[in-house]
Every structure is written in structure tokens, then in C-alpha cells.
Wavefront OBJ file of the C-alpha trace (Angstrom):
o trace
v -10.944 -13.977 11.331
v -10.955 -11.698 8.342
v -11.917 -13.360 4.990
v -8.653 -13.349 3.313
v -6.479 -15.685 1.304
v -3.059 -15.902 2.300
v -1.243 -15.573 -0.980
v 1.251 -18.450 -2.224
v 5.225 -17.148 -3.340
v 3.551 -18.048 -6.936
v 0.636 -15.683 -6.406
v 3.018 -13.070 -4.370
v 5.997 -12.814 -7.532
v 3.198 -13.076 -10.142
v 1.120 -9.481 -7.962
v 4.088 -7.521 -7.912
v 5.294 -7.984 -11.629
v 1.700 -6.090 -11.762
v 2.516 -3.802 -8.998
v 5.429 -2.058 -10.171
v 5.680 0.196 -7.444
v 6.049 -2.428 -4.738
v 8.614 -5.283 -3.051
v 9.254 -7.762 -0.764
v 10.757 -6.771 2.294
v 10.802 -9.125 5.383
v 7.350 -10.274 5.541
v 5.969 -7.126 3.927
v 4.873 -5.476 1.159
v 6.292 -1.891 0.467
v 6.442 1.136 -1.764
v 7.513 4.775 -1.614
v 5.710 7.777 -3.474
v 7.335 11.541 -3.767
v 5.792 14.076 -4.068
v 6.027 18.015 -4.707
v 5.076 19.978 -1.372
v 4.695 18.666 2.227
v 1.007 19.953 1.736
v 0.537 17.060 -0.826
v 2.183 14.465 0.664
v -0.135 14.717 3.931
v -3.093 15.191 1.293
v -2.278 12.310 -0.221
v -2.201 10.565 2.873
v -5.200 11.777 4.348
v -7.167 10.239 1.006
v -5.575 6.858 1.724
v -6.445 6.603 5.304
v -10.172 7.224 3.986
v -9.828 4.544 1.787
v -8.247 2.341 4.217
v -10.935 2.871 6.799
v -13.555 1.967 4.158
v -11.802 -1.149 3.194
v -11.204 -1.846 6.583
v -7.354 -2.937 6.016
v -5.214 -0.348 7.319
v -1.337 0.167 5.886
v 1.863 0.847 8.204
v 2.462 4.642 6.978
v 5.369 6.739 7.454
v 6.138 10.460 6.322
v 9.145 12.395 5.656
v 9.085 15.695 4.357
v 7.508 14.970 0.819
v 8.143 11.384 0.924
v 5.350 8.286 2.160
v 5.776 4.908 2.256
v 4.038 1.927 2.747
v 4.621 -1.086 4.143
v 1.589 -3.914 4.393
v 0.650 -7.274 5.811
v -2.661 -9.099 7.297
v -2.307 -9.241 11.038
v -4.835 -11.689 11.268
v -3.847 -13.739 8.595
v -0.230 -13.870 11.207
v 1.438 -11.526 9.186
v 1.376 -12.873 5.832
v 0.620 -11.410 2.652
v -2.998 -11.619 1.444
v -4.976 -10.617 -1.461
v -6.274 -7.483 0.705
v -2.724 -6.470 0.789
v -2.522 -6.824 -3.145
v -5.961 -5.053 -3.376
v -4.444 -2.238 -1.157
v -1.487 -1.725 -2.986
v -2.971 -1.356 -6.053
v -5.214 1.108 -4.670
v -2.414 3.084 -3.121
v -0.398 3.191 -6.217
v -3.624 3.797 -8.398
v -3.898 7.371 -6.134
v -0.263 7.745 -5.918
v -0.296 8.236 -9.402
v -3.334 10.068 -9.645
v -2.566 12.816 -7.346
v 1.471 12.972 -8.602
v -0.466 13.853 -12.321
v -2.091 16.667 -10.614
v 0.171 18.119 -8.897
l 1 2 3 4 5 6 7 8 9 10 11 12 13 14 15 16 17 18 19 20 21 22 23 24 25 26 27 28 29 30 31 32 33 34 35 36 37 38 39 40 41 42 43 44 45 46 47 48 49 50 51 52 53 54 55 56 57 58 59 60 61 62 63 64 65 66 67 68 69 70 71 72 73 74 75 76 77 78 79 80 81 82 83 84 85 86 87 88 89 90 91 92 93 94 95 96 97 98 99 100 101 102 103
């Protein structure tokens, strides 16, 4: 098993008053980021896979035109909501943003 902690509804409300872009849904974490061409959208995607692979945690990721979302949970924590999810989010906001500046 992963080293994880498996976050408390405390810890979980408390994270996403940070992380503005995110919310509960089901047993998940998940956000939504537009952006202005296709082109950067898959971009944008292709830079958070390469983070994900280096962290090792890997998000649920679906496209639509210029729109990707997120959705995360730790499988191996039995789908609950960790601090790696937190850590991840705040990474894939903290590019979100980035790139959406740029463009």
C-alpha cells in the first residue's frame, strides 16, 4: 500500500476552501478548466500526465473540445480522498492557471 493518509471530512472541507477550483462529488474530487483552442487543452493535458507519472498518482481525465476535467481518488486507499489527491489538485490547478495566463 501507497503511503497516504486518508483525509478526515475536517481535513477534506478545510483543502477545498484552499482549492477553489475543486468539489465533492460522490467519493471524488473534481474540477473543470477551459481553455482557448483544442491545441491547448490537449497541451495542457499532456503536461499533467507528465506530472502525474512523476508523482505516481494518476487523475481520471476527460476532454471535450476545449474543456478537461478532473476527477480524483486513491484506489488503494479504497477510494477515499487522500492528501495525494489534495497535492494533485493543487498541482493541476497551479498549471491550469499557468497555461490559461499564457494563452
Amino acid at each position: 500500500m501507497a503511503n497516504h493518509q486518508i483525509l478526515t471530512e475536517s481535513e477534506l472541507h478545510s483543502a477545498l476552501q484552499r482549492l477553489r477550483d475543486w468539489s465533492l462529488k460522490g467519493q471524488n474530487i473534481e474540477a473543470g478548466f477551459e481553455f482557448a483552442t483544442f491545441r491547448d487543452a490537449i497541451a495542457f493535458v499532456v503536461q499533467i500526465a507528465i506530472e502525474a507519472e512523476t508523482a505516481g498518482h494518476h487523475p481520471e481525465i476527460r476532454i471535450s473540445y476545449k474543456r478537461v476535467a478532473f476527477s480524483l481518488c486513491t484506489h488503494d486507499a479504497g477510494f477515499r480522498i487522500t492528501d495525494r489527491d489534495i497535492e494533485m489538485a493543487s498541482r493541476i490547478s497551479a498549471a491550469a492557471h499557468r497555461f490559461q495566463s499564457m494563452t
